[in-house]
C-alpha positions, 0 to 999 in steps of 0.5 A: 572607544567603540567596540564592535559586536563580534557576529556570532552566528554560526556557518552553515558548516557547523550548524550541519555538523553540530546536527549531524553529530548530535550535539545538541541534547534538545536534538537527541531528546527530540529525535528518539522521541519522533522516531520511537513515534514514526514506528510504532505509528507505522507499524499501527498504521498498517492494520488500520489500512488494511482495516479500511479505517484510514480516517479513523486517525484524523477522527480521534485527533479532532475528537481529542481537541474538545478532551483538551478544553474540557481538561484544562476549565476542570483543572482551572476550575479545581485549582486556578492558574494549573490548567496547563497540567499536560498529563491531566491535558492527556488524559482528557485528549484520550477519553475524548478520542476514545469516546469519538472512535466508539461513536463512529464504531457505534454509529457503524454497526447499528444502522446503515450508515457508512463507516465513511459517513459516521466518521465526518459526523464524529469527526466534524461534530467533535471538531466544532465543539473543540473550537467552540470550547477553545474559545471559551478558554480564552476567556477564563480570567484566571489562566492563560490558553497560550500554547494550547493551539500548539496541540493542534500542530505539534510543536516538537522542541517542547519535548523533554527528556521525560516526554520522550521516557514516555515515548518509549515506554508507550510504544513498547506497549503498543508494539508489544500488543501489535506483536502478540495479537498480530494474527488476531488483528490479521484474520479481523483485518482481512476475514471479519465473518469468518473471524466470528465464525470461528468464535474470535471476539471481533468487536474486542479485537476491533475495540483494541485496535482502535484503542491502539490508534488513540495511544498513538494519536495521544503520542503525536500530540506533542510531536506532529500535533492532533491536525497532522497524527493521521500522517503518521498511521497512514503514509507509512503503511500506504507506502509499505504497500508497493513493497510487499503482499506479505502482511508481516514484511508490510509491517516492518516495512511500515515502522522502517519508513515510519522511523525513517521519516521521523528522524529525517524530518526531525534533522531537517528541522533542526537544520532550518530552526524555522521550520515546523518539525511535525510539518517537516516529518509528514513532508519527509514521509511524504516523499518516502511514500512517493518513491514507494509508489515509483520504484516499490518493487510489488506496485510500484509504477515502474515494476508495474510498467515493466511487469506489463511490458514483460507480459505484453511482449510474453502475449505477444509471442504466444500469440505469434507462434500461435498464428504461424502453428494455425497456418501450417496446420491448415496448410496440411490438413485437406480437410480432416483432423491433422496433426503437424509433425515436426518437420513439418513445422520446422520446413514450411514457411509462413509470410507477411500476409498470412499472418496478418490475416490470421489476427486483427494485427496491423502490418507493423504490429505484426512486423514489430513481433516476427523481428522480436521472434527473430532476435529470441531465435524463435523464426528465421527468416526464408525466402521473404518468408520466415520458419520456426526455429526447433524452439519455436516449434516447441514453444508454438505447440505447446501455446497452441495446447495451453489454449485449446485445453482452456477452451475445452475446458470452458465449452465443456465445464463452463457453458461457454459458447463455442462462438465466444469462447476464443477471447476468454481463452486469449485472456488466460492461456498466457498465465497458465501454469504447468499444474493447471495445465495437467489439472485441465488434461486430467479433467478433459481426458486428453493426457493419453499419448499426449494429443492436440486438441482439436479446435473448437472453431473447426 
């Protein structure tokens, strides 16, 4: 009798629900312990960004690999067949980072290479004495090296409940100290000198933080591997910052995304049993960084797009209004100091030519603005010419005095020529705010009865 074997491979359907549910308990162990990773590691990140010390991560990874090799010979030395301890295997990666970080910190302040310098030499230093350690491993007689490259890459599934039980309780610490030193780490990170100055202990705090970026390079060793750890402190924070200028925002944003990525990653991978979690979680935190960068709403490529459209169309305005006020005035002045009434701005039309002549514009330019001032109510169209609106009118004065105050006060205060000072007032007027401009009416004495200022250029 033949008896077929029933296929007992599971649906796509329910591996996605047996996943999605977290059934499985390697799933959930192995999800906390990524998350608790990817936030804490984002929150690190964001001090070592703003630090300048991106790489700092990749150097204590490739520094922690001589530290592995080095543990397990002692181990194999002391007690054979026991070289795999992974809290001994820890221990070494630790001080082997923590020696590799010191170096370049020493390297850095006691001569006058670049952080960036002394950094590839620990980092390439480090990394070939690894290899090199790694190859003698293989050769001990008496214990087997399997699984130690799985240090380099990460290899998440091997995670068990006790690694993750470690997992939280060292990012609790690490979150703890970030949180209570987080204004220390903020004045280092953006002020050094001045931090000294006022007698904070800089090279502690700089000694700390890099400790901090070694607890979380040992942390991902497991997970994401000692190749790839840098990921995890990096692309959250960078991500983080198209989102806000606000250092603390910056930072719980950095652990959501850092979380967010973590436990993405880990679903996928479960998902696809192939597919190398640490790998996939770097990917994941990847394509956050990538919408961050498209659609972050402080620099994000589309705010900022349309940030400078909004700006160009405001200049484009000013600019405008600004011409046809200039027109008019010339219109009525005969040769002396006249000040426009309103109804004279209101009543006196202005065409094409004239305001072409007025700037560097092309016709269609100039075209493109007068139907944009149209459709804001700012001209109306007379005769084959157009007149300001009494809201055009408002806003023509008060650009024509934004831009005239500043060129006073650059001529005045800032020894700037009168022949050049019209394009460094066109690159500010724009952006001058209400107090600014009553700080410049105060200095220039032009508050009295409210008056024009007269143009330089006349």
């Amino acid at each position: 009798m033949t008896t077929v074997a029933a296929d007992v491979t599971p649906s796509p359907s329910s591996t996605l629900q047996r996943v999605l549910g977290l059934r499985d308990y390697n799933t959930r162990v192995v999800l906390l312990g990524t998350t608790l990773l990817g936030i804490s590691g984002g929150v690190i990140g964001v001090f070592t960004l703003l630090r300048k010390r991106s790489l700092i991560a990749d150097v204590v990874g490739h520094s922690a690999l001589p530290g592995i090799a080095i543990a397990f010979l002692l181990t194999e030395i002391i007690r054979p067949g026991t070289g795999k301890n992974v809290p001994l295997l820890m221990l070494g990666a630790t001080l082997s980072g923590l020696l590799g970080a010191v170096l370049v910190l020493l390297i850095t302040r006691s001569s006058r290479i670049r952080s960036d310098a002394a950094m590839a030499v620990v980092l390439s230093t480090f990394y070939g004495l690894g290899t090199a350690l790694l190859t003698v491993v293989q050769h001990v007689p008496t214990a087997s090296a399997a699984g130690l490259k799985d240090y380099l890459n990460g290899k998440t599934a091997s995670l068990v409940a006790g690694d993750v039980w470690i997992f939280a309780i060292a990012s609790a610490c690490l979150l703890c100290i970030a949180t209570v030193l987080f204004k220390e780490f903020s004045l280092v990170c953006f002020d050094e000198d001045y931090a000294a100055s006022e007698g904070w202990p800089v090279w502690s705090l700089d000694g700390l933080l890099t400790a901090l970026v070694v607890g979380i390079t040992i942390l991902g060793m497991q997970s994401v591997g000692l190749l790839l750890v840098v990921a995890v402190l990096i692309i959250p924070a960078s991500a983080a910052r198209f989102w806000s200028h606000d250092i603390r925002r910056m930072t719980v944003i950095a652990g959501i995304i850092g979380g967010l990525a973590a436990a993405t990653g880990t679903i996928l991978s479960a998902l696809g049993p192939r597919l190398a979690a640490g790998a996939v979680i770097v990917l994941c935190g990847t394509g956050l960084f990538l919408l961050s960068m498209l659609f972050g709403w402080r620099r994000g490529w589309i705010w900022t797009w349309v940030e400078s459209r909004r700006m160009q169309r405001r200049i484009g305005r000013h600019d405008l209004l600004r011409a046809t006020y200039e027109i008019i005035e010339s219109q009525h002045a005969e040769g002396r100091r006249h000040v426009p009434t309103d109804a004279e701005l209101l009543n006196a039309p202005v065409d094409l030519n004239q305001l072409v002549g007025m700037r560097t514009w092309s016709r269609s330019r100039v075209q493109h603005l007068i139907r944009s001032a149209c459709h804001e109510s700012l001209l109306i169209p007379h005769r084959g010419a157009w007149r300001l609106t009494p809201e055009g009118a408002a806003l023509a004065r008060r650009a024509v005095r934004n831009h005239r105050l500043w060129e006073l006060y650059l001529i005045t205060f800032a020894d700037v020529a009168p022949s050049r000072v019209d394009r460094a007032a066109d690159r500010i007027e724009h952006v001058l705010e209400p107090e600014t401009i009553r700080l410049l009416e105060l200095r220039l004495e032009t508050q009295q009865a409210g008056l024009m200022p007269t143009s330089p250029h006349d």
